[in-house]
N, CA, C and O of each residue as an XYZ file, in Angstrom:
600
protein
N      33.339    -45.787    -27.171
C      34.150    -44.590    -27.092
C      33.458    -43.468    -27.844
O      32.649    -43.642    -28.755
N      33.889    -42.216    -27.332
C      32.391    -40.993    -27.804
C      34.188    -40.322    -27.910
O      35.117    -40.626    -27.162
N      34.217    -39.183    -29.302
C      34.815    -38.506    -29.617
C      33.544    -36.897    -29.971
O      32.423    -36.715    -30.446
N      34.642    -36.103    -29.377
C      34.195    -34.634    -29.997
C      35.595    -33.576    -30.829
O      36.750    -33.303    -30.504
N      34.834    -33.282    -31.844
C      35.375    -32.696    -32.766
C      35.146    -30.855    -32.483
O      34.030    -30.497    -32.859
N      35.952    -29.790    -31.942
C      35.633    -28.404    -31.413
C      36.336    -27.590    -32.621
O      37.491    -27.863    -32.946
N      35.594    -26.581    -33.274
C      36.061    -25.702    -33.610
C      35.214    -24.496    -32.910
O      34.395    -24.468    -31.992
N      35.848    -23.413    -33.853
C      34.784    -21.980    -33.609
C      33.380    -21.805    -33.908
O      32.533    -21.533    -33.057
N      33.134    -21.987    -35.276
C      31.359    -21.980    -35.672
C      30.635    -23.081    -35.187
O      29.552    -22.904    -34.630
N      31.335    -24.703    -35.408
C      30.354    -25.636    -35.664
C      29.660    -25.843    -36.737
O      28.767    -26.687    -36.814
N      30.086    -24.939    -37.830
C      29.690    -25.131    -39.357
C      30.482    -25.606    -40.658
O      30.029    -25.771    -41.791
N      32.187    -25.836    -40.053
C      32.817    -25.919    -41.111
C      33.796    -26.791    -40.491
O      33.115    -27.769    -40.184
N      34.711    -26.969    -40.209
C      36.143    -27.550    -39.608
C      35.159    -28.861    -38.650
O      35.296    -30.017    -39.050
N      34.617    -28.716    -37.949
C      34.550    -29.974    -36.438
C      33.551    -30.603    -37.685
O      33.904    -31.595    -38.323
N      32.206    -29.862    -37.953
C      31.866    -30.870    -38.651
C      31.762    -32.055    -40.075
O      31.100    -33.047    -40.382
N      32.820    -31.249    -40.627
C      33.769    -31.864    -41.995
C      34.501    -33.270    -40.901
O      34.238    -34.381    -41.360
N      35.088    -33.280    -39.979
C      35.775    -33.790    -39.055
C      34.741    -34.824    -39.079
O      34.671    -35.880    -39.709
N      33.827    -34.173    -38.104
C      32.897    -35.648    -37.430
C      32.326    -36.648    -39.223
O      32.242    -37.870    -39.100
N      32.051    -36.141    -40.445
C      31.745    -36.884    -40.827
C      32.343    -37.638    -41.789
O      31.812    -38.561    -42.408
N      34.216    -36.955    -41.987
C      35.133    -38.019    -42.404
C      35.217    -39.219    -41.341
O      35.330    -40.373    -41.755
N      35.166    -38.961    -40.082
C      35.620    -40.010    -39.478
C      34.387    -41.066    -39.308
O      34.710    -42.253    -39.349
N      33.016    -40.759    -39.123
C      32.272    -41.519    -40.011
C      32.173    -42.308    -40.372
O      31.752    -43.412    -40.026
N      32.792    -41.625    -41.667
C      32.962    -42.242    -43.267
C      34.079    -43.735    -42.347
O      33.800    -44.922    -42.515
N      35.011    -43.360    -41.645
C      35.796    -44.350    -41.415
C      35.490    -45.643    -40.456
O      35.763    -46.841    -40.396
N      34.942    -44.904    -39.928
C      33.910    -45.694    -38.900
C      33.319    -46.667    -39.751
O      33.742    -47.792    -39.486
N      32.446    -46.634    -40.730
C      31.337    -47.448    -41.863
C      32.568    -48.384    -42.505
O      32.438    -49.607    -42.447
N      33.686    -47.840    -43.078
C      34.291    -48.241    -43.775
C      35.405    -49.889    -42.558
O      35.823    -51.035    -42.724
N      35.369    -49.286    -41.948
C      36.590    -50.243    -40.950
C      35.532    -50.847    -39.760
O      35.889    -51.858    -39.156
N      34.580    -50.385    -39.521
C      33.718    -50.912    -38.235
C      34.037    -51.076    -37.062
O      34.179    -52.004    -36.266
N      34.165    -49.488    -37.119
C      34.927    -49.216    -35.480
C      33.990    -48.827    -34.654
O      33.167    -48.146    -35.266
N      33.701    -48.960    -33.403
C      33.354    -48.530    -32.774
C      33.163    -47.269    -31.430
O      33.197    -47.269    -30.199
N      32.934    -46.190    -32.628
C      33.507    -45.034    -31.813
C      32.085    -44.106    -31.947
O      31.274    -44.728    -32.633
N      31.807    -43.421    -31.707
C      30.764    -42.695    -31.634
C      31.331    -40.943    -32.335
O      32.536    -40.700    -32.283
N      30.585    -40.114    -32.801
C      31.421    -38.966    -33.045
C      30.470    -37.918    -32.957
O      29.348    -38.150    -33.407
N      30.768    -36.540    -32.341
C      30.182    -35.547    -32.707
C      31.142    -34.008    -32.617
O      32.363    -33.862    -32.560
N      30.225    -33.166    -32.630
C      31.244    -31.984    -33.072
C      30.646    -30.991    -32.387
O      29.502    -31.181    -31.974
N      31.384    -29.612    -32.116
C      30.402    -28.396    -31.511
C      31.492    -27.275    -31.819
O      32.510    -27.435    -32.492
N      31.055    -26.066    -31.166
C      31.508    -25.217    -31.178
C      31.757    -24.232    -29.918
O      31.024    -24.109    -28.937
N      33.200    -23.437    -30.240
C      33.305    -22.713    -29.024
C      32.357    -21.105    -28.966
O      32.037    -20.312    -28.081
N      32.175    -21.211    -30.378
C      31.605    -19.400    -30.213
C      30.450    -19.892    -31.377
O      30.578    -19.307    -32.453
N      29.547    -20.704    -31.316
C      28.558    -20.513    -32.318
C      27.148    -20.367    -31.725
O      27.049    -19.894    -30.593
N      26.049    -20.736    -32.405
C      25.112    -20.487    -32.052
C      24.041    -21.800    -32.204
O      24.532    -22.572    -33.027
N      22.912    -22.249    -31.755
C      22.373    -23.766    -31.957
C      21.608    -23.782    -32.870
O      20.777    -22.897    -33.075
N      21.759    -24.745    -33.532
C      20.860    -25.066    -34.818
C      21.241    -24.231    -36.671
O      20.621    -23.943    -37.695
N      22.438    -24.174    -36.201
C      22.671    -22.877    -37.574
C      23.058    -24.409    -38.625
O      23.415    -25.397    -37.982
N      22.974    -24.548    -40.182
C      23.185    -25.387    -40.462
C      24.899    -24.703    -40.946
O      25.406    -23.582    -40.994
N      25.391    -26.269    -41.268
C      26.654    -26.308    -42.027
C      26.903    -25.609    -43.325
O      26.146    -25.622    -44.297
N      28.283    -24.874    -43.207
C      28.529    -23.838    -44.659
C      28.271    -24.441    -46.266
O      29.209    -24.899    -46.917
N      27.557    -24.405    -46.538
C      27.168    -24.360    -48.334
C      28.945    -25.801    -49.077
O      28.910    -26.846    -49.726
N      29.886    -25.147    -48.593
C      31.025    -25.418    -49.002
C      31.196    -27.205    -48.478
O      31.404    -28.312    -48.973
N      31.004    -26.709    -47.468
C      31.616    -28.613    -45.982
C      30.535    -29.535    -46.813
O      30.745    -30.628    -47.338
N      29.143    -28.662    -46.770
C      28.005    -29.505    -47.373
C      28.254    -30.456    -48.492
O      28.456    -31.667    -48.404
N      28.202    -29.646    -49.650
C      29.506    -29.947    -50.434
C      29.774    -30.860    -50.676
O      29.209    -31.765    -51.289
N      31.181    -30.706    -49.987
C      32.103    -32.220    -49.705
C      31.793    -32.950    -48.866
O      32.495    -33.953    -48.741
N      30.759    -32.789    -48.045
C      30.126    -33.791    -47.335
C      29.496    -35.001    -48.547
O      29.714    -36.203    -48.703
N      28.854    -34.259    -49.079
C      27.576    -35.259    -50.217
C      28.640    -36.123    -51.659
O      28.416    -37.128    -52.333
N      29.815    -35.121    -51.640
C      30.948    -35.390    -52.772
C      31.604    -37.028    -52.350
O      31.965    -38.008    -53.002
N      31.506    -36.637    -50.737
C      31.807    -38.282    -50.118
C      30.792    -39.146    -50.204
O      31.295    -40.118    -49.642
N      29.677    -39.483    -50.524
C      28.681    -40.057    -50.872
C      27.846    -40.349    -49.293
O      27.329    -41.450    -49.101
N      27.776    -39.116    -48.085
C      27.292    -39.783    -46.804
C      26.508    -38.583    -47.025
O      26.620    -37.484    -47.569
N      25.591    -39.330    -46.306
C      23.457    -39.220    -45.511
C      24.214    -38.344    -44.198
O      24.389    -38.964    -43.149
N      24.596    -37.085    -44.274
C      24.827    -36.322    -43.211
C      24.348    -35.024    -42.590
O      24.846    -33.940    -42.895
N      23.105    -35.205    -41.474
C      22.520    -33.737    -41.277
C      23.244    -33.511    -39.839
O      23.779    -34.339    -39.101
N      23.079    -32.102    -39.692
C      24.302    -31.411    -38.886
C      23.459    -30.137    -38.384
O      22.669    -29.508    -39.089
N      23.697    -29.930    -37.344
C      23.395    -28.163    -36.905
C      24.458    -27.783    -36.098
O      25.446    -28.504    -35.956
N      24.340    -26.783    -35.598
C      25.384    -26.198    -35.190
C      25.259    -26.342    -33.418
O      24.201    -25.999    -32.891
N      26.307    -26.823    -32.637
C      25.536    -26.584    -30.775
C      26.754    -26.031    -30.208
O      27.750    -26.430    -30.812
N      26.984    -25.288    -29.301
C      28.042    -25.263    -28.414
C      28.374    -26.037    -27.589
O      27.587    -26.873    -27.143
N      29.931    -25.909    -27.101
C      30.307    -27.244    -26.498
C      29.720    -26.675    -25.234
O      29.465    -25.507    -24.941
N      29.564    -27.843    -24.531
C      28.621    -27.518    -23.153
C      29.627    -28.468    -22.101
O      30.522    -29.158    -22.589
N      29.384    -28.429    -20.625
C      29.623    -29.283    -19.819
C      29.395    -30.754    -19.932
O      30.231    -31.651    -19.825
N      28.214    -30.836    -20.148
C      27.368    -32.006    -20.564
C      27.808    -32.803    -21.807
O      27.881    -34.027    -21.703
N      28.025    -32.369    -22.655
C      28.693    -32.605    -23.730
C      30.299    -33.108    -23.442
O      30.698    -34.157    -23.946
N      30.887    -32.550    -22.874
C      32.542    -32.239    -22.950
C      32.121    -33.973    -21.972
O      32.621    -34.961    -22.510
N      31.441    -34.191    -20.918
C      31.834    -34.990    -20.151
C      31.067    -36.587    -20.662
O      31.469    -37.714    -20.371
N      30.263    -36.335    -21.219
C      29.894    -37.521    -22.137
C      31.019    -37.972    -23.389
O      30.840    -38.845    -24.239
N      32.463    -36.916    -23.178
C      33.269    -37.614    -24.394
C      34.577    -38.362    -23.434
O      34.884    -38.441    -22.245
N      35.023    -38.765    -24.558
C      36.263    -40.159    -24.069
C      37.741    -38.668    -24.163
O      38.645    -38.218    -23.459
N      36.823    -38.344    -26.167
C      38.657    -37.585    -25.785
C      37.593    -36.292    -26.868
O      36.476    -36.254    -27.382
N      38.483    -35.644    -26.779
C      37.791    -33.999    -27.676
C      39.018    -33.437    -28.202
O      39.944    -33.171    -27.436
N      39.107    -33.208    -29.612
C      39.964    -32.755    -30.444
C      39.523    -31.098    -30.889
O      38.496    -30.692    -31.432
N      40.484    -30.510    -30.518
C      40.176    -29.147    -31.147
C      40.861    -28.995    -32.316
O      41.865    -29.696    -32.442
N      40.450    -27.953    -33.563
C      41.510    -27.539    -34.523
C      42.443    -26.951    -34.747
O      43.149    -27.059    -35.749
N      42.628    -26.017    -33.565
C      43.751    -25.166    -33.022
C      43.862    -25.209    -31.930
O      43.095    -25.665    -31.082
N      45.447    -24.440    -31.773
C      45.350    -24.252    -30.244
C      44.815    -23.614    -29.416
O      44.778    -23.858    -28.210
N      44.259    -22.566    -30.087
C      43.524    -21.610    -29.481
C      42.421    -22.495    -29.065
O      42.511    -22.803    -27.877
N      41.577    -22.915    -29.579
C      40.406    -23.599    -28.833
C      40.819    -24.562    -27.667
O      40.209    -24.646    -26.602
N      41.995    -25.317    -28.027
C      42.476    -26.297    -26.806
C      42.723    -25.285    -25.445
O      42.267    -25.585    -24.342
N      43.509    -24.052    -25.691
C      43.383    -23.063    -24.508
C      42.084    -22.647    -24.077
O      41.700    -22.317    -22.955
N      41.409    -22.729    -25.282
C      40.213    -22.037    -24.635
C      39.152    -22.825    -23.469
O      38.353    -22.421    -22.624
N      39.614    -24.115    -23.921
C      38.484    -25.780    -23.267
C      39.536    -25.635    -22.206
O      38.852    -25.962    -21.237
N      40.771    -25.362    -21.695
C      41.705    -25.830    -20.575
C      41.014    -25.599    -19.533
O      40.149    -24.822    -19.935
N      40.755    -25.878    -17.873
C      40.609    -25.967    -17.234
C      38.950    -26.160    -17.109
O      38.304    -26.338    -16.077
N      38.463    -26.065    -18.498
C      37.108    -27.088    -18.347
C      37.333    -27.960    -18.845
O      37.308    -27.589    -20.018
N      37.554    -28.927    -18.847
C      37.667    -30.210    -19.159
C      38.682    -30.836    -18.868
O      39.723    -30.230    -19.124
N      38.783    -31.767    -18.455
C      39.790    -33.018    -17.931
C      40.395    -32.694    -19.155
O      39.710    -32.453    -20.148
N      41.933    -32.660    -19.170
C      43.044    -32.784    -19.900
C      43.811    -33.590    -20.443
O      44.664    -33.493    -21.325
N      43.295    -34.665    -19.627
C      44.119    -36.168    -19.845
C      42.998    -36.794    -21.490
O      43.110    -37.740    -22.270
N      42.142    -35.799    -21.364
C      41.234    -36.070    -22.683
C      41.254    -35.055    -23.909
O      40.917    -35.403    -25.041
N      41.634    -33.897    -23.618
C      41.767    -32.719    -24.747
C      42.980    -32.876    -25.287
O      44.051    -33.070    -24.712
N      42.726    -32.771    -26.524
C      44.030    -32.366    -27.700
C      43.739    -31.677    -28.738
O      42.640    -31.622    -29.291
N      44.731    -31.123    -29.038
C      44.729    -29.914    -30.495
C      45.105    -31.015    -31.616
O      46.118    -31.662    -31.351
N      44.609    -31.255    -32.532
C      44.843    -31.953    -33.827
C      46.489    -31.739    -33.677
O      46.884    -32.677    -32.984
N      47.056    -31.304    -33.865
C      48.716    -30.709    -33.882
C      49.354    -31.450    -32.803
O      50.480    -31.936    -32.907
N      48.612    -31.530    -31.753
C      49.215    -32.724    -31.039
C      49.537    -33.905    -31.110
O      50.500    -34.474    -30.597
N      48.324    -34.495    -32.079
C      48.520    -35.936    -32.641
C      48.992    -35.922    -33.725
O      49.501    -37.006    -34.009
N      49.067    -35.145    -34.522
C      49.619    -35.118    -35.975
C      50.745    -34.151    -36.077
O      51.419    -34.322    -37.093
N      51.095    -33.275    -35.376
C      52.499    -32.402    -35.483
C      52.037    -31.597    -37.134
O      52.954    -30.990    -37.686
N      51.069    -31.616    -37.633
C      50.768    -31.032    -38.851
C      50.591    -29.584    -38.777
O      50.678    -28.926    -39.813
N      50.293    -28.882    -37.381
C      50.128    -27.398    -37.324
C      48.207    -27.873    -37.312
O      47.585    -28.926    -37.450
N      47.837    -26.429    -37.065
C      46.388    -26.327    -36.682
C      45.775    -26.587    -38.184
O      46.227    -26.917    -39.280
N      44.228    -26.185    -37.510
C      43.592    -26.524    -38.914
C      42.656    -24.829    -38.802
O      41.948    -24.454    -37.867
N      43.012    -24.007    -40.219
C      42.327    -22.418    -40.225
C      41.195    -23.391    -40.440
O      40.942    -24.574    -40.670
N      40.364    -21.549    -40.113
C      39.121    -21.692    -40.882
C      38.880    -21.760    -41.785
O      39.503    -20.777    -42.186
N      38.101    -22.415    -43.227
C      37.820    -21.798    -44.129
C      36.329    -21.194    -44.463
O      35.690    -21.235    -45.514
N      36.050    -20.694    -43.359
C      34.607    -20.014    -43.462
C      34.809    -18.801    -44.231
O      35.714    -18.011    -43.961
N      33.887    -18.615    -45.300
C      33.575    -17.593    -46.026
C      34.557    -17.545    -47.214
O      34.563    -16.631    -48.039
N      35.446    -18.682    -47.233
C      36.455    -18.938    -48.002
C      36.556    -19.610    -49.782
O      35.405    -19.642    -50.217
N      37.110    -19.888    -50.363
C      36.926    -20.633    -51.448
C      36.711    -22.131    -51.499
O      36.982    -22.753    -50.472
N      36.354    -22.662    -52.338
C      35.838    -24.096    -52.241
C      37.333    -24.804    -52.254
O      37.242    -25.883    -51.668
N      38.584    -24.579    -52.691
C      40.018    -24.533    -52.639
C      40.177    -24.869    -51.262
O      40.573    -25.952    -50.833
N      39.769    -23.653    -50.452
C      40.065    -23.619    -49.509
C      39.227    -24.705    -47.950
O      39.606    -25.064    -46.836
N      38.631    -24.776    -48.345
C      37.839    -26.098    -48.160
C      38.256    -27.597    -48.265
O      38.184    -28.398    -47.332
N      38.788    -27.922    -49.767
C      39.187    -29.077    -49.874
C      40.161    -28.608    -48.917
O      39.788    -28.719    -47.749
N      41.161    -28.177    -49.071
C      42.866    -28.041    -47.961
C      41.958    -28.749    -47.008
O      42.230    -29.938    -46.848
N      41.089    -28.349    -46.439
C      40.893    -28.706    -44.899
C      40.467    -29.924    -45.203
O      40.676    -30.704    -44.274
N      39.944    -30.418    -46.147
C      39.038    -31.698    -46.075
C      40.490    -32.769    -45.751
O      40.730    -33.633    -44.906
N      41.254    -32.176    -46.911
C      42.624    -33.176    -47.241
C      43.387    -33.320    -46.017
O      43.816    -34.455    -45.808
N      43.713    -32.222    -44.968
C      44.231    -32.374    -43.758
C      43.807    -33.089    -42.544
O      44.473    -33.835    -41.828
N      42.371    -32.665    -42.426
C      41.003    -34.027    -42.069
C      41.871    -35.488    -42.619
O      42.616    -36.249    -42.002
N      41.475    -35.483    -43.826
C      41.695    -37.171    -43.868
C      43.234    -37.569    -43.585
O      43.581    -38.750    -43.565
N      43.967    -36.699    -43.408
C      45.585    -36.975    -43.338
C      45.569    -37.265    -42.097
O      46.233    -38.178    -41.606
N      44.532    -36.243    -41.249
C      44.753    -36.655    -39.782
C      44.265    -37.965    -38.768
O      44.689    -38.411    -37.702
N      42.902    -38.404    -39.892
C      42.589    -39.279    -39.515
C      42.700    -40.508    -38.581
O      42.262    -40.789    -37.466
N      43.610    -41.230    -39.675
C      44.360    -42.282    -38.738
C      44.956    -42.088    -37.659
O      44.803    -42.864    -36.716
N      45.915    -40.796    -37.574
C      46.526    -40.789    -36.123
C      45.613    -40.024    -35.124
O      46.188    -39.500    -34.170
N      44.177    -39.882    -35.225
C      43.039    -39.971    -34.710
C      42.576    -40.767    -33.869
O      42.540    -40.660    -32.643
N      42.202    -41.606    -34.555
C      42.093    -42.867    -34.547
C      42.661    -43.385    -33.710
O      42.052    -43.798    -32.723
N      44.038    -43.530    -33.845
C      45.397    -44.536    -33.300
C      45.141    -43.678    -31.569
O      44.926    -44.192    -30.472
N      45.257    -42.478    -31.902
C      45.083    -41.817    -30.203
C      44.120    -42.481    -29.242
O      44.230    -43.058    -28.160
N      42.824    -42.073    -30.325
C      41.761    -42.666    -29.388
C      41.782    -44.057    -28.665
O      41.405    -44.185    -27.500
N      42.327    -45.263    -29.566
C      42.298    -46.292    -29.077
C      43.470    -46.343    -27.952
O      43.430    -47.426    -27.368
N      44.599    -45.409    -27.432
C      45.172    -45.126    -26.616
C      44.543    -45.069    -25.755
O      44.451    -46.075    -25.051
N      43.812    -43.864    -25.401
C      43.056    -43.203    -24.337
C      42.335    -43.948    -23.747
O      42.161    -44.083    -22.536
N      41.659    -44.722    -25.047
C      40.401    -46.071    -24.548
C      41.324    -47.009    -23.551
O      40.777    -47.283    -22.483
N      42.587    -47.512    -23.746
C      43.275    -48.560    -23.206
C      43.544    -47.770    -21.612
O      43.212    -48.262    -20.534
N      44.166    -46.560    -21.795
C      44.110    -45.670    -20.283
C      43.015    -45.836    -19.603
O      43.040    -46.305    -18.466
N      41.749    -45.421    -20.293
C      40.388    -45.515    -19.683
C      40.067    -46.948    -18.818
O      39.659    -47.016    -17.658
N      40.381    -48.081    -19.750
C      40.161    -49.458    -18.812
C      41.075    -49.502    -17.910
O      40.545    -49.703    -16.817
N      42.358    -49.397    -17.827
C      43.535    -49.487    -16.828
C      42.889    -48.836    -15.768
O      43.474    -48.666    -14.699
């Protein structure tokens, strides 16, 4: 199973995302695959100073650039999580639907802001909502996977 993680840059939110879940992946030995992109960024930009951060604070070997979500991409995934709704509107009618969701869908928690250009405060929030969302992540995907074989 291949998951994608969509925000706006591809520098802060999707890829904090792809490498908590990771982290969960190593930790539980799941078999899911993960990556991340963006709806408005640019390729190869690295990750914000901040995500970095708390990337290394989690103790993971994580290099990252920045890509836009592409066709190619969107259709090599099982399911694709955006952080808002705005991005889930924005992916609608490219991409199969029976595979897109807004984090808020699976978690009823509300979207996830940006915290680009923001405080390191503002950063953890997102990290902490990341790992809150996790599991019912998780729990989706192995849904979708069971749809997928049916």
């Amino acid at each position: 199973m291949k998951i994608l993680f969509v925000c706006t840059g591809n520098t802060c939110r999707s890829p904090l995302a792809q490498a908590i879940l990771q982290e969960k992946i190593q930790k539980e030995s799941l078999e899911i695959e993960v990556d991340s992109a963006g709806i408005g960024c640019g390729i190869g930009e690295p990750m914000s100073d901040n995500t970095s951060a708390i990337i290394e604070e989690m103790g993971l070997s994580f290099t990252h650039t920045s890509q836009p979500v592409t066709a190619k991409l969107v259709d090599s995934c099982d399911m694709i999580v955006t952080m808002t709704r705005f991005h889930k509107a924005y992916l609608e009618g490219l991409v199969d639907e029976k595979k897109l969701f807004c984090i808020d869908d699976i978690t009823n928690t509300g979207d996830i802001y940006d915290p680009y250009g923001l405080d390191m405060q503002t950063y953890k929030a997102v990290e902490t909502q990341l790992k809150e969302a996790m599991p019912a992540i998780v729990e989706k995907l192995k849904e979708v996977a069971k749809l997928k074989d049916n």
